[in-house]
SEVEX-604632 format. One record per residue: residue in three letters; y, x, z of N, C-alpha, C, CB in turn. Coordinates in nm, 4 decimals. Glycine has a CB too. Layout:
BEGIN
+-----+----------+----------+----------+----------+----------+----------+----------+----------+----------+----------+----------+----------+
! res !     n.c2 !     n.c1 !     n.c3 !    ca.c2 !    ca.c1 !    ca.c3 !     c.c2 !     c.c1 !     c.c3 !    cb.c2 !    cb.c1 !    cb.c3 !
+-----+----------+----------+----------+----------+----------+----------+----------+----------+----------+----------+----------+----------+
! ALA !        Y !        X !        Z !        Y !        X !        Z !        Y !        X !        Z !        Y !        X !        Z !
...
+-----+----------+----------+----------+----------+----------+----------+----------+----------+----------+----------+----------+----------+
***
This chain:
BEGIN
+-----+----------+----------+----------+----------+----------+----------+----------+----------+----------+----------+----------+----------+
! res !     n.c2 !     n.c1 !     n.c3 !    ca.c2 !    ca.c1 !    ca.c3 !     c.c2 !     c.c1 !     c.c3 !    cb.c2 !    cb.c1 !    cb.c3 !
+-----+----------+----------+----------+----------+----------+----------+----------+----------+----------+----------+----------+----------+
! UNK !  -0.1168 !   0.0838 !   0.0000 !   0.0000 !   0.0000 !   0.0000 !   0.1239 !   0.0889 !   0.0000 !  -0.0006 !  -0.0957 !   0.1210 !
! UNK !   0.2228 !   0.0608 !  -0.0648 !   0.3467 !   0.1237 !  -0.0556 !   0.4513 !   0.0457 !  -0.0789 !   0.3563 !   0.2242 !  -0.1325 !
! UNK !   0.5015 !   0.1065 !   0.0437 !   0.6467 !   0.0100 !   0.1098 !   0.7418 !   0.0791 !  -0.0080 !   0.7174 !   0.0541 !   0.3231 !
! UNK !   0.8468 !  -0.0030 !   0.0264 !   1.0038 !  -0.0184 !  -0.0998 !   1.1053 !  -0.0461 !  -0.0669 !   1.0148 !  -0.1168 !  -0.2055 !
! UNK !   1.1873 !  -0.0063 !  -0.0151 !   1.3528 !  -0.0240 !   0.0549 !   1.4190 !  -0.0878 !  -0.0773 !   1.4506 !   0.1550 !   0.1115 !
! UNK !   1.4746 !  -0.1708 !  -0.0395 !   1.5278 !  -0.2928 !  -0.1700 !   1.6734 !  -0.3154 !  -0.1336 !   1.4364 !  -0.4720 !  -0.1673 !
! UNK !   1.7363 !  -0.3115 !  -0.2061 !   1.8671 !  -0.4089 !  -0.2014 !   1.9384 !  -0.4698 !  -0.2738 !   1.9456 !  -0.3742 !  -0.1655 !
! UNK !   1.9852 !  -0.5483 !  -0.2541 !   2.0093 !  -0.6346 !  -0.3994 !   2.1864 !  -0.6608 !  -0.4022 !   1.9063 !  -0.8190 !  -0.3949 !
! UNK !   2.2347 !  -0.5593 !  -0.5082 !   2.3923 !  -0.5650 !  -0.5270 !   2.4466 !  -0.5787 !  -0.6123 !   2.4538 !  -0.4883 !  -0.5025 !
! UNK !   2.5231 !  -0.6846 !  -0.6162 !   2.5881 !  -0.7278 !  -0.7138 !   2.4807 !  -0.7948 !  -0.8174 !   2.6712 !  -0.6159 !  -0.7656 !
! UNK !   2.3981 !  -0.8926 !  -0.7355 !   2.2726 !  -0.9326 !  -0.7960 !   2.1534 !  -0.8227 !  -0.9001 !   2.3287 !  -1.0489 !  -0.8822 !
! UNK !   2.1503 !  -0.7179 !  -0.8843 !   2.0741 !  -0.6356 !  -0.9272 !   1.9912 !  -0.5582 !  -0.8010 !   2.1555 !  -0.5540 !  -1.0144 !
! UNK !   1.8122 !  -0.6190 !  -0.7985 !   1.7641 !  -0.5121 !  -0.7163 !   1.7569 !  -0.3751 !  -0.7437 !   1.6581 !  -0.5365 !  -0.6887 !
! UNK !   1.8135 !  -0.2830 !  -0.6077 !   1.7468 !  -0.1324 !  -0.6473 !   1.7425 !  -0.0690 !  -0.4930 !   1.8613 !  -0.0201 !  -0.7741 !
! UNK !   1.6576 !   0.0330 !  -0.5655 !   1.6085 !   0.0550 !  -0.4492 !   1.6775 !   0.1856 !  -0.3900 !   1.4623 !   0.0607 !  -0.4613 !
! UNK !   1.6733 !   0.1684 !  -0.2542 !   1.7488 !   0.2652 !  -0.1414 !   1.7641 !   0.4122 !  -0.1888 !   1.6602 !   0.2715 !   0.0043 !
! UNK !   1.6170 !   0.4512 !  -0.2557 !   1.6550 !   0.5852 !  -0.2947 !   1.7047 !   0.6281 !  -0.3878 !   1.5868 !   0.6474 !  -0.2958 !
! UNK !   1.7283 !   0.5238 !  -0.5099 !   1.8096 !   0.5341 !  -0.6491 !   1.9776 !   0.5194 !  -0.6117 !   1.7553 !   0.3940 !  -0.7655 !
! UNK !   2.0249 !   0.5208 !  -0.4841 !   2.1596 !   0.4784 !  -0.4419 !   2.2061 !   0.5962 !  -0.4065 !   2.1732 !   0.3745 !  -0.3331 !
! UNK !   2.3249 !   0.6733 !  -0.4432 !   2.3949 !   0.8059 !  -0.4139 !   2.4335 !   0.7816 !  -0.2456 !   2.5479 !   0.8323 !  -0.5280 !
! UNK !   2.4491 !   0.9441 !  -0.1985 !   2.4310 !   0.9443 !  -0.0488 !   2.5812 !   0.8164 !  -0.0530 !   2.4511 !   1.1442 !   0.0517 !
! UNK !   2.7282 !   0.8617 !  -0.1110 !   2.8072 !   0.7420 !  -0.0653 !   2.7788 !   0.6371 !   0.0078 !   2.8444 !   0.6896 !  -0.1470 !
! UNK !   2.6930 !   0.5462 !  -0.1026 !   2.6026 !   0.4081 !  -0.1445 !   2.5720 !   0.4021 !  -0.0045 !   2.4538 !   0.4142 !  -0.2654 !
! UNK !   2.4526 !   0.4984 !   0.0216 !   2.3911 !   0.4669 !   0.1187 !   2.4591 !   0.4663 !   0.2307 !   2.2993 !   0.5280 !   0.1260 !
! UNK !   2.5148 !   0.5636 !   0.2638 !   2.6580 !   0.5537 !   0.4080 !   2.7043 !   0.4150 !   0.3927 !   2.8318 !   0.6747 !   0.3850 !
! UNK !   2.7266 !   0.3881 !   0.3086 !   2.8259 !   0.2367 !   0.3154 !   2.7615 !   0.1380 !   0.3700 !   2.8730 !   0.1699 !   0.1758 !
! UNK !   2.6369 !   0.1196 !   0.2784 !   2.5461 !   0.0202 !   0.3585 !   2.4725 !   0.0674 !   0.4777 !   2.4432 !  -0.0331 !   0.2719 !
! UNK !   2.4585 !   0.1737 !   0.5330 !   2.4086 !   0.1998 !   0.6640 !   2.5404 !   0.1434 !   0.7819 !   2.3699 !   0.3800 !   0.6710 !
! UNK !   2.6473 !   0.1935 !   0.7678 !   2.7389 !   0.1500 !   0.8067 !   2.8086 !  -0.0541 !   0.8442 !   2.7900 !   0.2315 !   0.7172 !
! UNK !   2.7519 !  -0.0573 !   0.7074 !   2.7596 !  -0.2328 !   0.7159 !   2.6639 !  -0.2705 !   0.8082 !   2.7233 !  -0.3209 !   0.5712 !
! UNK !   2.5404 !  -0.2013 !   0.7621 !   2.4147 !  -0.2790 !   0.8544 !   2.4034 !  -0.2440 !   1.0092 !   2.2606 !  -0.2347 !   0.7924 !
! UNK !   2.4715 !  -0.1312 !   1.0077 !   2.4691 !  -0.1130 !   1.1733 !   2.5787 !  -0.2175 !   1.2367 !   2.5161 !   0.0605 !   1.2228 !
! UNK !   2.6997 !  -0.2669 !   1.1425 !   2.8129 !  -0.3121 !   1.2370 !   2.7231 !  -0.4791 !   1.1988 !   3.0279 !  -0.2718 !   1.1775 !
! UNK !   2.7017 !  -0.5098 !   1.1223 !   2.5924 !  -0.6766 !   1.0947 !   2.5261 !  -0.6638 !   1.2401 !   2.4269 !  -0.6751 !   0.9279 !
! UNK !   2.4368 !  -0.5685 !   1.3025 !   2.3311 !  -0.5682 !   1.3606 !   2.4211 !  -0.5793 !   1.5113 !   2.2263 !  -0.4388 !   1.3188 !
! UNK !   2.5266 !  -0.5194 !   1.5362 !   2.5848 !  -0.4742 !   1.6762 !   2.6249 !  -0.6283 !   1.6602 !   2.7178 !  -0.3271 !   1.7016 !
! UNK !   2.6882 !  -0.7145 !   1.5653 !   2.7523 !  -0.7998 !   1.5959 !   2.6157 !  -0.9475 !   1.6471 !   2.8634 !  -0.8119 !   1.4625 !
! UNK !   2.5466 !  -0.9239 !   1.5324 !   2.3899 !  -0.9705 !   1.6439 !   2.4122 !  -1.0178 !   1.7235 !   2.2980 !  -0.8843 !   1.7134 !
! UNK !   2.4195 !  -0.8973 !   1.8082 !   2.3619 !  -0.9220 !   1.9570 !   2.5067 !  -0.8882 !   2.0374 !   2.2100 !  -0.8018 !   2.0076 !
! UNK !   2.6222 !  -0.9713 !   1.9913 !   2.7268 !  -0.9959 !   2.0520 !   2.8397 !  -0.8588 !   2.0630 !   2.6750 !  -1.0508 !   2.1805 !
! UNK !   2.8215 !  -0.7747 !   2.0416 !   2.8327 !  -0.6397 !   2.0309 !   3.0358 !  -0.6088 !   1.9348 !   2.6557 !  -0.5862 !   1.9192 !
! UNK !   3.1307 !  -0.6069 !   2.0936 !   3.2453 !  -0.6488 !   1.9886 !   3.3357 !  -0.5448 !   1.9755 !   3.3283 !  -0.7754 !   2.0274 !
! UNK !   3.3455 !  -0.4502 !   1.8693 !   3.4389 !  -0.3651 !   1.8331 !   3.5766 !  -0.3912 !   1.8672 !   3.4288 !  -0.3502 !   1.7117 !
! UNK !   3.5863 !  -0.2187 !   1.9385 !   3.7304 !  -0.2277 !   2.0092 !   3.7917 !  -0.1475 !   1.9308 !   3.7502 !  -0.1852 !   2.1623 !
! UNK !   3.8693 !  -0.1799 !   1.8426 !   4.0116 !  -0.0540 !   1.8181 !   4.0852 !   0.0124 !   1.8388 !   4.0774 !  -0.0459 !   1.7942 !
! UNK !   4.0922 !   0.1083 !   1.8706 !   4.1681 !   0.1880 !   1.9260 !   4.3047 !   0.2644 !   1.8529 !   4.0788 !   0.2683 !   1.9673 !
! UNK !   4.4092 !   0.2889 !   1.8997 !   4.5194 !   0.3350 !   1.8702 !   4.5048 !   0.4944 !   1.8048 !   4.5997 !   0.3194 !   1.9950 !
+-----+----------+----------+----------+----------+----------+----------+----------+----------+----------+----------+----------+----------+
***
């Protein structure tokens, strides 16, 4: 069996490792702040 990191942007699937490091920062970044907000998790801004 072999697993497949997928994402689907701008309605086109592809997969995690065909995405330049940028790409991937961006969406690691989205998905960590999606995930903190989850579980109530509320960004403070700072000056």
């Amino acid at each position: 069996m072999a697993y497949r990191n997928i994402a689907i942007i701008n309605g086109e699937e592809k997969e995690l490792k065909e995405l330049s490091e940028e790409e991937r920062k961006r969406l690691a970044e989205l998905w960590n702040r999606r995930a903190a907000e989850a579980v109530n998790y509320k960004e403070v801004e700072s000056a």
